[in-house]
N, C-alpha and C positions, 0 to 999 in steps of 0.2 A: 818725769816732770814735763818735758818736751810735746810730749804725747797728751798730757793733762791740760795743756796750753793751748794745743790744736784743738781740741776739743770742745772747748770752752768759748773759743774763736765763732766753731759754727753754731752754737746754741745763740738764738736770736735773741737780743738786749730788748726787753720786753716793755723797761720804761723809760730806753733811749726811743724806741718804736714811736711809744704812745706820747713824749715830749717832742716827736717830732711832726707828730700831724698838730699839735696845737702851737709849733712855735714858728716849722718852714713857710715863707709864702710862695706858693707858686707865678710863676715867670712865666705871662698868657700868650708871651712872644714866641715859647717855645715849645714846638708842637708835643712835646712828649710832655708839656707840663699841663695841658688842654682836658677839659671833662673830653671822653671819646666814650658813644656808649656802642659797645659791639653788638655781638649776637645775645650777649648774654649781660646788659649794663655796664658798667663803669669800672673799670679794674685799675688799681697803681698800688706805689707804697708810700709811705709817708718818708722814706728816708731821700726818694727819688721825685721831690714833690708833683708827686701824681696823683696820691691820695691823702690830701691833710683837709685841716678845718672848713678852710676856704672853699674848696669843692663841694663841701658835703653842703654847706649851708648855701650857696647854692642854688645847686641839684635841689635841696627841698625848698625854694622858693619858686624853680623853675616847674615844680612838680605841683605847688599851690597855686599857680598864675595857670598851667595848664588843667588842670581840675576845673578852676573856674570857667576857662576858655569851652569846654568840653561838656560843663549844667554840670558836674559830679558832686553832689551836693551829702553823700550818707558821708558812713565812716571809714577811715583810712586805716586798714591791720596792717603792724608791722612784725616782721620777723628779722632775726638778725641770726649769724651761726658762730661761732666759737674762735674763730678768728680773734686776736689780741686785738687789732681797728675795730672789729663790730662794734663795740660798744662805745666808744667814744663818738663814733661815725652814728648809733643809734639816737645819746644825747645831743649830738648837733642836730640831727633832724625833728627829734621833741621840739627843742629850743626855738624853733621856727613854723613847725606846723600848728606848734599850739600858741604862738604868740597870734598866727594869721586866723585861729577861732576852726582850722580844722580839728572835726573829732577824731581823735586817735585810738588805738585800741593796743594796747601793748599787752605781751603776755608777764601774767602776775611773775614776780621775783627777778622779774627782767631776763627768764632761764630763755634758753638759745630755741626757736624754730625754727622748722626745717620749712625750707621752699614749696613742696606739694601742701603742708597742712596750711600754708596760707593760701594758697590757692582756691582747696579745698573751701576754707574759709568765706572766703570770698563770694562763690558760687553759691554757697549756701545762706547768707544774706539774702545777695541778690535772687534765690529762685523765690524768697518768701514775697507774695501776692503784695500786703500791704506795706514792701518798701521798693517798687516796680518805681515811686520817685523820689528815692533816695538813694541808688544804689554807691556801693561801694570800690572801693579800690584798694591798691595797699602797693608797700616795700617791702623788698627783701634784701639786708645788707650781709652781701655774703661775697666774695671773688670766688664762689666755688671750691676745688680741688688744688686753687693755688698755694704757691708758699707760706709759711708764718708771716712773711715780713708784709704780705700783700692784703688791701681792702677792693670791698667792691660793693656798688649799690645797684640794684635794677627794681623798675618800677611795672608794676602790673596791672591796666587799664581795668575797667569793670569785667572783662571775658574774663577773668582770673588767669591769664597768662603770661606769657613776655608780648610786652609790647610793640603795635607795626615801627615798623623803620622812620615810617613819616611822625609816630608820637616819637619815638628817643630822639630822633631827631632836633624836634625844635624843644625838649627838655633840654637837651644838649648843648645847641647854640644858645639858647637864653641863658644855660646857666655860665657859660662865658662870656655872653656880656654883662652877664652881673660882675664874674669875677672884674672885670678889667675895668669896671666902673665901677668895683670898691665894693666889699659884702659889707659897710661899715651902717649902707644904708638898710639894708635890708632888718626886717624887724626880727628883734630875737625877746624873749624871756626865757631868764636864767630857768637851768633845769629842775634845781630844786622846789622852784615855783611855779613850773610849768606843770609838771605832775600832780599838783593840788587843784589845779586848774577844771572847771566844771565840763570841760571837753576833752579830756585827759581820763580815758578810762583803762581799768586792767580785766584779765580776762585770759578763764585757761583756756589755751588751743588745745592740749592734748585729749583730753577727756571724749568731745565731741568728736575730733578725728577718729579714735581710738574706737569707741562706740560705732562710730558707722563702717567699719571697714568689713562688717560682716557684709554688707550692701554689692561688695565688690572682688570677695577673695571668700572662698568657700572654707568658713574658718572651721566649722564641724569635723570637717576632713583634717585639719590642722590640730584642733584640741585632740583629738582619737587618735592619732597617727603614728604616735610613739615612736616617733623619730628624735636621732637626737641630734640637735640643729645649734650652731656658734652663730654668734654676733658680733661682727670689730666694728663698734662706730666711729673708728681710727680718731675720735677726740673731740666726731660732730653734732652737731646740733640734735639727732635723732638719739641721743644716748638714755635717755630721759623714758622713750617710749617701748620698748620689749619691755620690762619691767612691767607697765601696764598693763602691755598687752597679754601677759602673762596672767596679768592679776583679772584683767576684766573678764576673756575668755575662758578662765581657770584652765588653761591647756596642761594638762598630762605629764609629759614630759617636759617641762616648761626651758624655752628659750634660754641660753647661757649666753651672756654679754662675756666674752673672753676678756675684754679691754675695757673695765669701765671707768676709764679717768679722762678726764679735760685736763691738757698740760697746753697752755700758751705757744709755749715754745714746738711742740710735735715731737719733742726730742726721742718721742719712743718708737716714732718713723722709721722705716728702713728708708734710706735715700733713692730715688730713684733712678733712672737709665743715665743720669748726666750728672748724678751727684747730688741734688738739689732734694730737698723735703718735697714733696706733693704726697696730699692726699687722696690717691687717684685710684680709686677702686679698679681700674680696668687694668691698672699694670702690675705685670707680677713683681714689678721690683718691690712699687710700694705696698702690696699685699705679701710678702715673703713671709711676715708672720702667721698669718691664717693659711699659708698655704703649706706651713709646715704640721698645720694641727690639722690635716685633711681626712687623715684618715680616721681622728676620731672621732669627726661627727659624719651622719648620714648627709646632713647639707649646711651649708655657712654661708657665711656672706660678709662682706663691708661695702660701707657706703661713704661718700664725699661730703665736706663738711657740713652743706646745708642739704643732704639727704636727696640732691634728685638724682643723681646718677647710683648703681648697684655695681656688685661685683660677686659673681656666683663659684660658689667654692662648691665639689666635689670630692670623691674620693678618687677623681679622675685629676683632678687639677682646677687651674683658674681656667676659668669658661671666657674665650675671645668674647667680645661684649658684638659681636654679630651672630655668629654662633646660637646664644641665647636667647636674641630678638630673633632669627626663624624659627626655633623652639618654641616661644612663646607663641607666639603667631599658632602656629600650626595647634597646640595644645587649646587657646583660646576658640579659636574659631570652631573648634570641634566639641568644645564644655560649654559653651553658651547661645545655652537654647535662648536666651530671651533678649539676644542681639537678633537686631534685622539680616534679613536674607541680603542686601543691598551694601551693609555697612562694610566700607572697603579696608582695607591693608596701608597703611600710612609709611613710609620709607621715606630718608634723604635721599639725595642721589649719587652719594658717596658709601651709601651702606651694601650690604653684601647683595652680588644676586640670587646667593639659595633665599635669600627673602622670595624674589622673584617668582622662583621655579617652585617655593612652596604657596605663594598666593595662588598661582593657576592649576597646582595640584589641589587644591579644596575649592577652585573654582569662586575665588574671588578677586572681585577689580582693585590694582594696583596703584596708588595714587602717588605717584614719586615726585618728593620737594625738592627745592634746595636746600643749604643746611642750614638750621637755628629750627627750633623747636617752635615757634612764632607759628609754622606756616601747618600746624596740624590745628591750631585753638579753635579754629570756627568750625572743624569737622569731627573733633572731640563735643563740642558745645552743642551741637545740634544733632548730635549721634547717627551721622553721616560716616563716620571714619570711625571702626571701633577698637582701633588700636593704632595709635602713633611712635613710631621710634627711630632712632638715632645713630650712628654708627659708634657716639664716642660713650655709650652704657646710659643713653637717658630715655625714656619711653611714660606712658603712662594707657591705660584701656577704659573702657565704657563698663559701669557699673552692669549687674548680672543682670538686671531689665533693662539694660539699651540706655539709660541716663547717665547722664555724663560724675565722672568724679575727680576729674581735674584736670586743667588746662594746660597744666605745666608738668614735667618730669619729676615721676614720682618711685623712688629707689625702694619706701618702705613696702608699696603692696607686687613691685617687682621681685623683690627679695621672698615675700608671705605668697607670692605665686610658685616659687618653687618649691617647698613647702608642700603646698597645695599638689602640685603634679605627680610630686615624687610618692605621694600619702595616694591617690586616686588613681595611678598607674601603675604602681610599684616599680616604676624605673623612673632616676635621676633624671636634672635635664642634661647632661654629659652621655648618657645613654640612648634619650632620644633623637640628641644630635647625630650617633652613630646612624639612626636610624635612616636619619634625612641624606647623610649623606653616602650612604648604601643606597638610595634612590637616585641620586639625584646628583653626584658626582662630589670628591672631593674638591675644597674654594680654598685657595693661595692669597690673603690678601694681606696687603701694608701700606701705607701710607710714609712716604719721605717727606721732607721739607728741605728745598732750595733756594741759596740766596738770590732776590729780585730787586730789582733798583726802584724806588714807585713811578718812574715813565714802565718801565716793564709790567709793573702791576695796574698803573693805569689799560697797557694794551689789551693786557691779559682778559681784564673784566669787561672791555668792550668790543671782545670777539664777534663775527661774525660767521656759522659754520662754514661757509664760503671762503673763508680766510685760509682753512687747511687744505692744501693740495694732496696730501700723503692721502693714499687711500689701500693701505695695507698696515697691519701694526702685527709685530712679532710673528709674520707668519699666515696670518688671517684675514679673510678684504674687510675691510672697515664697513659695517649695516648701518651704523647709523652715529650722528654726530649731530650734537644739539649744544646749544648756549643758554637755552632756558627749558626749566622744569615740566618733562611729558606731563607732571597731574596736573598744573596750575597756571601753566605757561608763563611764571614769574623766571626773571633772570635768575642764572645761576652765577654769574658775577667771573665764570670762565668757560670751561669749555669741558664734552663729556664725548669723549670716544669709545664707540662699543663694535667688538667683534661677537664671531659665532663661541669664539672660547674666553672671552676676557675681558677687559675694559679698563680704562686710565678716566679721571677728572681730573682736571688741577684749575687750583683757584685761587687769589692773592690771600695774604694772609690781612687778617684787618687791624690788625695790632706792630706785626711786625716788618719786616723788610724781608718777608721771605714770600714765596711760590711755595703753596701745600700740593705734594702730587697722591691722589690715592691709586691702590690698581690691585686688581685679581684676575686670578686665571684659577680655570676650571681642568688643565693640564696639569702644570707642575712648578715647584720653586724656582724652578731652570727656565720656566715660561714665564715666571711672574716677572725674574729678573729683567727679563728681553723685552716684557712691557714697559717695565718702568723707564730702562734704558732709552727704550725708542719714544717713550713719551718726552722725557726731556728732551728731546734734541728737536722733538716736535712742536714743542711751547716754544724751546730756544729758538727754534728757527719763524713764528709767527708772531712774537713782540719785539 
C-alpha cells in the first residue's frame, strides 16, 4: 500500500497541471516568474508560475507586434510536442494570433510536430519564387527533453531556425510589459471561433516532410538494407512519422516503433541521473529501455519530445552524442559528392575535439561557435556550413545537392543517417567510431555543473583572456585561451582553455545559479579529472 502511495505521488496530476496554467497568475516582480527566453525559447511550469496563460498570450502578442515590426507579412506554422501544456499553450496562442488577422497554419487533428518538420516547413514556403513578399515564420511549443510538469515556447524568424538573441530579446521584454500592464487588454477570440476563422488554416506537415527526405538521406540504401532497426519516440512528437516512412518508402524490413504510445504523464520513463523524468535521448539513464533491447536490432534510436535531438543505439551501446557528431562528420563529408569543396564543419565550442582532428583529417575548415544552434542558421541557409552540431545530441546537414534542409536540429534524418551508414558501409556508427579513434586518439569528456552566485556569473560572462594568469592546466602549457567563438568571433559568454592534450570551457548557466564546466583530455580519466579540478579553482579564482 505504502509503495502504491509513493508512486502515485510521482506520476504528475495531469489536470491539476493543466488548471494551473489557466488559473495561477504570475508575480512580474519575481524574476523566476518573468517570460526568459534562452538558448532555446521560453521554458517554466505552470505549478511554479513560469509557464501559465498569462505568458503564453503574451509571448504571442509580442510575437504579433514583432512580425509587424519585421514586414513578416505570409503565414505563421505552428508546431507543438506532446507535452501536457503544449496544447493549452497552442490554444492560447490561436486565440490571439488569429484574433490579430495573423494566418496560421496548424497541423490537421491538432497531432503533435516535431521542431525540424517545421523548420523544414518553413524554408520551403519561403524558397518558392512567388512568395519572396510574403514569407513566413512560425512556433514551436515544446520545453524540449524537459519534464512532464514543464512548457516551453520558441519562436522561429523567416531563416526557419532559433531566433538571434537580439529577436527573443525584445519578444521577451515586450511580452512582460504586456504581462505587468495586464493581458486583459490584449485582443483574444475564443478558440472555438478562432479556428473557423478565414485565417485559421489546417494542413498535414508530415506527408511533405516525409516525401522529401529522399532529397537528404540516401533512402534506397535504407529500403534494401535489411536491417533491423527500433524506434522509441519515448512519447514525442515524431511518433506519428516511421509509420509513414515505412509506408511511403515501402522499406523491406520496415522500422519497429518499440514504444508507440503518448502517456502525458511519461510514466513509462526510466528516471534519470537525479531521479527526475527527462526525455533526454543522450542519457543512458533515460534511454535504459532501448538500451536493453540492443542487441536485437542492427540499429535503434530515440528522440526528445519535439524530435531535434537523437540518440543512437547499437549493438555496442548508447553512442555519447559527441562520439556520433565526429562519425557523422567524417561519413558525410566523404558520401556527398554534391556538397561544395568549401562547405565547412560546424561545431560549438563545448563539443569534442575528435570533431577537430576529424575536420583537418578530410581537410576541411572548422568553424567553431558558441553554444545554441542559432549560430550555424545562416551557414546551413546558404550552404556555406554543410553540417552543424551540438555537443548536447542536436545537429542537422545540407541536403545531397548542397541545399539546405533545415535550420534547426533535426533528430529524425540524424537517426535515418545511421541507417544509411551502417546499410553502405557495413559497419555501425559504434564501429566507425572505433575507427576514429584508433587514429586519432582516445577523448575523456564530461561536463559538471557548479553552484555560482549571479555577481559570479555576471564575472564569468565578461571575461577577458587576460584576466587568467595560470598558464599550465593539469600538466600541459596552456596554447590558447579565448572568450569569444575562433569561427565567428561572437562571445562565448565565458572562457575556453585549451592545451596540447585537453581543454576546459565553462560558462554561466542562463536559467540557473550555476557555472557549466565542460572538459576532455585526450590522456585519460585520471587526466580529465585533474582538468576539471584545475579548471574550477581557475574560474573560482577569476570571478
Amino acid at each position: 500500500m505504502g509503495k502504491t502511495k509513493e508512486l502515485n505521488r510521482e506520476i504528475v496530476n495531469i489536470p491539476s497541471l493543466i488548471s494551473d496554467y489557466y488559473t495561477l497568475k504570475p508575480n512580474i516582480d519575481d524574476k523566476t516568474n518573468k517570460v526568459a527566453f534562452g538558448t532555446s525559447g521560453h521554458r517554466g511550469s505552470s505549478k511554479k508560475n513560469s509557464f501559465n496563460e498569462e505568458h503564453i498570450i503574451a509571448i504571442a502578442q509580442a510575437v504579433v507586434e514583432h512580425r509587424k515590426a519585421e514586414g513578416v507579412t505570409g503565414p505563421l506554422f505552428i508546431g507543438a510536442d506532446t507535452h501536457a501544456l503544449s496544447e493549452p499553450a497552442l490554444r492560447s496562442c490561436v486565440e490571439v494570433l488569429a484574433a490579430a488577422g495573423v494566418e496560421i497554419i496548424l497541423q490537421n487533428d491538432f497531432d503533435p510536430v516535431p521542431t525540424p518538420v517545421v523548420s523544414r516547413t518553413i524554408l520551403e514556403h519561403n524558397h518558392d519564387a512567388k512568395n519572396k513578399s510574403k514569407q513566413a515564420d512560425g512556433l514551436v511549443i515544446t520545453p524540449s527533453h524537459n519534464p512532464p510538469t514543464d512548457g516551453g515556447i520558441k519562436y522561429d524568424p523567416t531563416t526557419g531556425g532559433p531566433a538571434s538573441k537580439e529577436a527573443t530579446d525584445k519578444i521577451q521584454n515586450r511580452a512582460n510589459e504586456l504581462i505587468k500592464e495586464g493581458i486583459g487588454k490584449i485582443k483574444r477570440v475564443a478558440f472555438e471561433k478562432a479556428i473557423k476563422q478565414d485565417n485559421v488554416h489546417f494542413f498535414d506537415y508530415v506527408m511533405p516532410y516525409v516525401k522529401a527526405l529522399k532529397n537528404v538521406i540516401d533512402m534506397d540504401a535504407i529500403i534494401n538494407s535489411g536491417l533491423k532497426v527500433g524506434a522509441d519516440p519515448l512519447g514525442g512528437s515524431g511518433i506519428f512519422y516511421w509509420d509513414v516512412i515505412n509506408e511511403v518508402y515501402k522499406i523491406k524490413n520496415p522500422i519497429t516503433v518499440v514504444n508507440p504510445y503518448i502517456d502525458y504523464t511519461f510514466k513509462f520513463m526510466p528516471k534519470d541521473h537525479d531521479g527526475k523524468i527527462r526525455m533526454d535521448c543522450s542519457s543512458p539513464y533515460a534511454m535504459a529501455n532501448l538500451i536493453k533491447m540492443k542487441d536485437d536490432y542492427d540499429i535503434a534510436f530515440g528522440n526528445d519530445t519535439d524530435y531535434d535531438r537523437h540518440g543512437i543505439v547499437t549493438p555496442q551501446g548508447l553512442m555519447n552524442p559527441n562520439h556520433y557528431l565526429a562519425v557523422a562528420i567524417q561519413y558525410l563529408f566523404t558520401h556527398r559528392e554534391g556538397w561544395s569543396k568549401d562547405a565547412m564543419v560546424g561545431k560549438t565550442l563545448v563539443s569534442s575535439s575528435l570533431i577537430d582532428h576529424v575536420a583537418k583529417g578530410i581537410g576541411r575548415k572548422l568553424c567553431e561557435v558558441p553554444v545554441g544552434f542559432k549560430w550555424f542558421v545562416d551557414g546551413l541557409l546558404d550552404g556555406s556550413m554543410g553540417f552543424g552540431g551540438e555537443e548536447s545530441a542536436g545537429a542537422s546537414f545540407l541536403c545531397k545537392d548542397g541545399s539546405v534542409w533545415t535550420t534547426d536540429k533535426d533528430g529524425i534524418i540524424m537517426d535515418l543517417l545511421a541507417i544509411e551508414m551502417t546499410a553502405k558501409t557495413g559497419k555501425n556508427p559504434s564501429q566507425h567510431h572505433k575507427e576514429l579513434t584508433d587514429k586519432y586518439g582516445v577523448s575523456y569528456y564530461a561536463r559538471i555543473d557548479t553552484p555560482a552566485s549571479p555577481d559570479e556569473k555576471a564575472a564569468l560572462s565578461k571575461l577577458a583572456p587576460e584576466n587568467l594568469k595560470a598558464d599550465s592546466l593539469a600538466g600541459d602549457k596552456i596554447i590558447d585561451k579565448f572568450t569569444k567563438a575562433p569561427g565567428n568571433n561572437a562571445s562565448i559568454g565565458g572562457l575556453k582553455v585549451v592545451t596540447q592534450n585537453g581543454w576546459f570551457a565553462a560558462r554561466p548557466s542562463g536559467t540557473e545559479d550555476m557555472c557549466k564546466v565542460y572538459a576532455e583530455s585526450f590522456v585519460s580519466a585520471d587526466h580529465l579529472k585533474q582538468i576539471q579540478k584545475e579548471a574550477q579553482e581557475i574560474v573560482k579564482s577569476v570571478v
